[in-house]
C-alpha positions as CSV (number, residue, x, y, z in Angstrom):
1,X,106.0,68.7,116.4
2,X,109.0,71.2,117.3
3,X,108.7,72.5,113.9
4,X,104.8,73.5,113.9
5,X,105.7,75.3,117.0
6,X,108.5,77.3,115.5
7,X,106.1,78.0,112.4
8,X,103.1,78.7,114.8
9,X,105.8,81.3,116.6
10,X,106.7,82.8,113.1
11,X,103.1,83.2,112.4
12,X,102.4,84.8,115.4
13,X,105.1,87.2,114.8
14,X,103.9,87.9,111.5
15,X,100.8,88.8,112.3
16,X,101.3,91.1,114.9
17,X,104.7,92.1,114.3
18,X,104.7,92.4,110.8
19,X,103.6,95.7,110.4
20,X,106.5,97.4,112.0
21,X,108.4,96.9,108.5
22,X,106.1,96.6,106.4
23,X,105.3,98.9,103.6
24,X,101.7,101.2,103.7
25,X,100.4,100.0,100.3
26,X,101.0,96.0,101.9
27,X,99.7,97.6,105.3
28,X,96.9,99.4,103.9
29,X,95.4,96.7,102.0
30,X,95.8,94.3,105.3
31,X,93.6,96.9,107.3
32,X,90.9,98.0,105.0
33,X,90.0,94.2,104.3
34,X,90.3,93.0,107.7
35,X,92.7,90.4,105.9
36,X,93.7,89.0,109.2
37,X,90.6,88.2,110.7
38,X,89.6,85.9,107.8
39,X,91.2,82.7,107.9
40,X,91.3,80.3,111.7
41,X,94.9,79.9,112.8
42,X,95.2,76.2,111.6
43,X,94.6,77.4,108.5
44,X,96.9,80.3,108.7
45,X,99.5,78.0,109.7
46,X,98.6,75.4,106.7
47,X,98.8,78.2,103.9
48,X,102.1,79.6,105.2
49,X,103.7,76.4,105.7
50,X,102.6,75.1,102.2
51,X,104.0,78.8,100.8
52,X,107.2,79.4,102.9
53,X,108.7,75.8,103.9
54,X,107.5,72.3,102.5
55,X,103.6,71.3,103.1
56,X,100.3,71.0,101.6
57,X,97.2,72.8,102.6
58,X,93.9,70.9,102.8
59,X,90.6,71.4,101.4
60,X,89.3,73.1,104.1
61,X,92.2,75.6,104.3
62,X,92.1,75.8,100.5
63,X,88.5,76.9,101.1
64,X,89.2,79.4,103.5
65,X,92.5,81.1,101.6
66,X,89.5,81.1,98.5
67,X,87.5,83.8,101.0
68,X,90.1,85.3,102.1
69,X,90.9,86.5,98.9
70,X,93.8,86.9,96.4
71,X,94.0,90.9,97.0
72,X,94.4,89.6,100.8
73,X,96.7,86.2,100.2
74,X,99.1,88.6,98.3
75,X,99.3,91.6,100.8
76,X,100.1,89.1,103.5
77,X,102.7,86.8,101.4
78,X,104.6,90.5,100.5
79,X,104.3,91.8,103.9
80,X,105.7,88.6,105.4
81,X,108.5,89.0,103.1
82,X,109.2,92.4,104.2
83,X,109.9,91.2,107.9
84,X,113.3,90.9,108.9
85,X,112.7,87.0,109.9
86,X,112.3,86.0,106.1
87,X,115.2,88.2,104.8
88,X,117.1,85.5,103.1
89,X,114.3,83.7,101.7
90,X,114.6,84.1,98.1
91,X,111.3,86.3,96.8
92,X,110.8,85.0,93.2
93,X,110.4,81.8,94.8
94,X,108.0,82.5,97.7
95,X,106.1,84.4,95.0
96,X,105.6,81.4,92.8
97,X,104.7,79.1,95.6
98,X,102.1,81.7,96.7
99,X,100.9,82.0,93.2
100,X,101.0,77.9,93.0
101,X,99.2,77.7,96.3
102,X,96.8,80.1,95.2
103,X,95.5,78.9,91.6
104,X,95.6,75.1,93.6
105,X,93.4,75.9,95.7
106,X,90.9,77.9,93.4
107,X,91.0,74.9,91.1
108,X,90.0,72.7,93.7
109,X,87.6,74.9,95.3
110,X,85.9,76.1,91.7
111,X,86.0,72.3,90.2
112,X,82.8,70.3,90.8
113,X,82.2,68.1,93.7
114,X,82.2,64.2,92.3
115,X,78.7,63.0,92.7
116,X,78.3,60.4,95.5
């Protein structure tokens, strides 16, 4: 539980801290789509989890990154990797787990339901 509050800080601080460092294009984007209004905070928490530690990210959060949008989910990823806090995470790798994360949930959310 000590770590979801340590993520749930890191989240927190990315969303309204984030900014400071990151760059216009990444900051741009993030404004004129109202990326981070989009998604509910367990969800938020889910999708960077799954993207910047070890996790999976459920249907419903897979359903909600879908509408938040890919022009969204990758302004967010690069600004988060802009912020001092992530600065020895290793890019390449964040970016392919974003990418994973993101084509994941768009299969799941573009497949068809099984019928009941």
């Amino acid at each position: 539980m000590a770590s979801l509050n340590v993520y749930s800080v890191l989240v927190v601080l990315f969303l309204t801290c984030g900014a400071v460092t990151a760059t216009k294009e990444n900051d741009q984007i993030i404004k004129e789509n109202n990326c981070e209004t989009k998604m509910g905070l367990p969800c938020v928490l889910e999708a960077f989890t799954s993207i910047f530690n070890t996790g999976s990210i459920s249907n419903k959060c897979c359903g909600e990154l879908v509408v938040l949008g890919k022009v969204c989910h990758s302004a967010l990823v690069k600004r988060t990797l802009e912020n001092p806090l992530f600065k020895d995470l290793n890019p390449a790798t964040i970016i392919a787990k974003s990418i994973q994360t993101w084509n994941n949930c768009l299969a799941l959310i573009d497949s068809p339901s099984p019928s009941a």
